[in-house]
N, C-alpha and C positions, 0 to 999 in steps of 0.2 A: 169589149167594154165591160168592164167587170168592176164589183162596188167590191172596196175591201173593209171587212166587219171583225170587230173583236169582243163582240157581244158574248163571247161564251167565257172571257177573261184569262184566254188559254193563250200559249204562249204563238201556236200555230192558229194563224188566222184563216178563215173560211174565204171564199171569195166569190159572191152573186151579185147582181146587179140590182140595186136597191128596188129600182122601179119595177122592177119583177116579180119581188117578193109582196108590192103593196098591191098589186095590180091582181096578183094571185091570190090575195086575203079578202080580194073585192073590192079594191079602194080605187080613188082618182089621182092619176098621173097627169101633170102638167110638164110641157117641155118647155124651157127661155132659150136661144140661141143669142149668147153677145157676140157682140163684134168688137173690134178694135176699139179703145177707149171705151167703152161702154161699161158700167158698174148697175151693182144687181143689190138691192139689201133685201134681205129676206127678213121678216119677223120673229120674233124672237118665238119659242118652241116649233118651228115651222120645219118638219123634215126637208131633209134634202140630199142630193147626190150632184157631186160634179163629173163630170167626162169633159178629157179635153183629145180631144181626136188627132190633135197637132201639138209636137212640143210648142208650149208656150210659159210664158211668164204671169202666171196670176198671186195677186195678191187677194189673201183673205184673212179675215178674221173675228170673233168672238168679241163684241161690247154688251157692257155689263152698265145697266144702266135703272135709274130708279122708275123708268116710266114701265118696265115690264118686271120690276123684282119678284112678283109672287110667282110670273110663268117662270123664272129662270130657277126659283126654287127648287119648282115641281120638275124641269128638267134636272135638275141633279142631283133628287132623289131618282127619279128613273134610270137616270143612267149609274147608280150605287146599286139599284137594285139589279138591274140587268146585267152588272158586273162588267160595263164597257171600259174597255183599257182605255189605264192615265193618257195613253199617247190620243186617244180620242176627245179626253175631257178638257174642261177650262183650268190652268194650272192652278196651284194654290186658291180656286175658287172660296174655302171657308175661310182661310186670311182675310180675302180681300172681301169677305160679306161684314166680319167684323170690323175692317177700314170704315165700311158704309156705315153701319151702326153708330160708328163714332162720329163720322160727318154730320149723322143727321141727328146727333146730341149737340155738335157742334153750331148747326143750325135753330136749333131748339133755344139755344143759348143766346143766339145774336137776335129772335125772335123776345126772347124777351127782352134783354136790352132796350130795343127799338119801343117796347110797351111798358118800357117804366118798372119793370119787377111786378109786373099785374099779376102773374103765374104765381108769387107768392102770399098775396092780399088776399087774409082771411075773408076779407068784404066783398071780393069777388068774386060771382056764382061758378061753380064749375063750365056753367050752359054758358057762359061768357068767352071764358080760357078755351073752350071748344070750339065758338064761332070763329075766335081768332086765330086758332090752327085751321079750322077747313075754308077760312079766305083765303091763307098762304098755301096750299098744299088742296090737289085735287083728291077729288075721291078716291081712284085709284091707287097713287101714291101712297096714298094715307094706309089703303088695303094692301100694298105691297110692302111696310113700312111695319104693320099688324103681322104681316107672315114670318118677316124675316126675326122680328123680338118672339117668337114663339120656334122658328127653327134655331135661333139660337142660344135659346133654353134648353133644345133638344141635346146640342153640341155642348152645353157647359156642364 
């Protein structure tokens, strides 16, 4: 059972067993055993390794979603910085951060709609046009929403 890593962005890949490496830096290892039909989501920056000790048919995959954007940032500066190969990362990731951008201008837009053009009423206190963004939109959000207009400042 061997983990295969391309963290060094070389073309020959290294191969250890992830939980080895954490277990040996002092950290905690957790084992899940599925079984047939059984699905597993793991939290988004949540490391991980699979082993499948039998051919089998698993499906997986990477969602990208506004309730965890500021963590999936911070993962893919890490994984830029560690210089983990494209075959490891989320494809076209900075495309689809600026899809999200536009969505959530796009929301912004049907947002005000809904409130009459309030967004643009000289006579309306900013502390107004604020309340009525963090009724629709959680804190969080709002902070993953804050990350992603400042990482893609970085990118323009």
């Amino acid at each position: 059972s061997k983990w295969a890593t391309n963290a060094s962005g070389s073309k020959t890949s290294t191969y250890e067993f992830l939980p080895d490496l954490i277990l040996a830096a002092g950290g905690e290892v957790y084992e899940v055993v599925l079984r047939k039909g059984q699905t597993l989501f793991i939290p988004s920056g949540w490391m991980h390794a699979v082993f499948t000790p039998e051919d089998s048919l698993v499906f997986g995959g990477n969602f990208v979603h506004r309730h965890s954007l500021e963590m999936q940032l911070i993962i893919y500066r890490l994984e830029r910085q560690m210089k983990v190969g494209m075959d490891f990362r989320f494809p076209n990731y900075q495309k689809l951060m600026w899809f999200c951008a536009w969505d959530f201008l796009e929301e912004c837009n049907r947002l005000r709609r809904r409130n009459g053009n309030i967004f643009f009423d000289d006579r309306v206190t900013d502390q107004l046009k604020l309340q009525i963004i963090c009724k629709t939109y959680s804190p969080h959000i709002l902070k993953g929403y804050k990350a992603l207009a400042k990482e893609l400042e970085r990118w323009s």
